[in-house]
C-alpha positions in Angstrom: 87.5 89.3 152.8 86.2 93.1 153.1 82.2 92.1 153.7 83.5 89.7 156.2 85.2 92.4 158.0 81.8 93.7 157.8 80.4 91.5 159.1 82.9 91.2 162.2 82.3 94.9 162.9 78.6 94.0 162.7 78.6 91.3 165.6 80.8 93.8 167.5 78.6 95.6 168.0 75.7 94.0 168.6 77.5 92.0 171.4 78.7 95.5 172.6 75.3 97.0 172.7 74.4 93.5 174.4 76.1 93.8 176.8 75.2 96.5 180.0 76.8 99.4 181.0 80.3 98.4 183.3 79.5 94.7 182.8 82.9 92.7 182.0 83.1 92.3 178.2 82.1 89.1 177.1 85.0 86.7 176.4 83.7 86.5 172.5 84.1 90.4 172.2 87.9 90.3 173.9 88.6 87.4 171.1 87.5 89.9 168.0 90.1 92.3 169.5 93.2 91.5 168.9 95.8 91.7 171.7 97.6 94.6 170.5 93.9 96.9 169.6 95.0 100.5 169.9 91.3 102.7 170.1 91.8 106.2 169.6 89.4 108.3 171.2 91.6 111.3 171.0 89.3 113.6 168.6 86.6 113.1 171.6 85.6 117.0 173.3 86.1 115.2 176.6 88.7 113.0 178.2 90.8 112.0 174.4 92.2 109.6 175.2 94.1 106.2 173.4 93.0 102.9 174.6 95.4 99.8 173.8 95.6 96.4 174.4 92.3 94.0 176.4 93.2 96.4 179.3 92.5 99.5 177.6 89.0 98.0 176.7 88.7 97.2 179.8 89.7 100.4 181.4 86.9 102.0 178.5 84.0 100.2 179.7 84.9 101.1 182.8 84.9 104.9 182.1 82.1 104.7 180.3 80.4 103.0 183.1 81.7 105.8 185.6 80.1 108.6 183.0 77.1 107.1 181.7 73.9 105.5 183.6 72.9 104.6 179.8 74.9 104.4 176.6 74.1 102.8 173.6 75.3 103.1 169.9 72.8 103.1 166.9 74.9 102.4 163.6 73.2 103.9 160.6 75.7 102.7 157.9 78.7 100.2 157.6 81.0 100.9 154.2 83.2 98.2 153.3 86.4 99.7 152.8 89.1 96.3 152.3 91.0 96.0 155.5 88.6 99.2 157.4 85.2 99.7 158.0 83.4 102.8 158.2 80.5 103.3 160.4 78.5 105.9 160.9 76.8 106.1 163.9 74.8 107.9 166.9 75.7 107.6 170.3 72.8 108.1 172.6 73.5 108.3 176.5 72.4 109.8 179.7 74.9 111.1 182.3 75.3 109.4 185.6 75.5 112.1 187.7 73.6 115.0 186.0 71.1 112.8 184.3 71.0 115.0 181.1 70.3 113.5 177.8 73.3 113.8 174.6 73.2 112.3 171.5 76.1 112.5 169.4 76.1 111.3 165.5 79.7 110.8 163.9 81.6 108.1 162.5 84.5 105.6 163.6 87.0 104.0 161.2 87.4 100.0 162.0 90.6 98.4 161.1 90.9 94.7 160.7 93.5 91.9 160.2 93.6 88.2 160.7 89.7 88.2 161.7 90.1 90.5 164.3 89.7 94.3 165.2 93.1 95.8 165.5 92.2 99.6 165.2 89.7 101.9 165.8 89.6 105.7 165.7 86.1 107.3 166.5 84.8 110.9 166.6 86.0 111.6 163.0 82.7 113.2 160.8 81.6 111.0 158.6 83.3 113.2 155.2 86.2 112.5 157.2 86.5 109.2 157.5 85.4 108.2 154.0 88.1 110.6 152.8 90.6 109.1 155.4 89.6 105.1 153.5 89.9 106.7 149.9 86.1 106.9 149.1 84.9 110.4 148.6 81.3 109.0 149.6 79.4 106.2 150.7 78.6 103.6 147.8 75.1 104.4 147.3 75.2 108.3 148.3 75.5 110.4 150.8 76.9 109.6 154.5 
């Protein structure tokens, strides 16, 4: 079951990075999240916050949409974990209003059930999150 949770996290987020910045989720992206998703954000420097439930997706894409004029997520690695996924990642935006350029690399831990995402927690360093799934490093080296 653990490379098909892969696999979901995979099509996540390529239908995430499909789709534009404020647009209305795509009904196939609120299926692979289930009903109940709680994504903590609460490590992030600005605005932590918890999103949970479709409306707290929602209400994300929306605050992304009010920051960022472009956003976009570049995943480096996905670790199989069982029932998690670790990705590590680079967020690359540029702000709406001051139009300067960040790029952020870190990792998020995915938690799955049922064929469905029912967790996240993002802005953890990549050391972190393996040690938070019981691997001490990637299979294959480094993070």
């Amino acid at each position: 079951m653990s490379q098909e949770n892969v696999e979901l996290v995979r099509e996540v987020m390529d239908l995430l990075d499909r789709t534009g910045v404020g647009d209305e989720p795509l009904p196939r992206i609120t299926a692979l999240f289930a009903a109940d998703v709680r994504i903590d954000m609460s490590r992030r420097v600005f605005n932590p916050d918890v999103y949970e439930g479709h409306q707290g997706l929602r209400r994300l894409g929306r605050e992304i949409a009010d920051v960022w004029d472009e956003f976009r997520i570049t995943p480096e690695r996905f670790i199989d974990a069982g029932d998690r996924v670790v990705v590590i990642e680079t967020r690359h935006g540029r702000g709406r209003e001051s139009g300067v350029k960040v790029e952020h690399r870190s990792a998020v831990i995915w938690t799955l059930a049922d064929g469905q995402v029912i967790g996240m927690e993002t802005d953890v360093s990549p050391e972190e999150a393996l040690e938070a799934v019981g691997l001490r490093e990637a299979p294959g080296g480094e993070p």
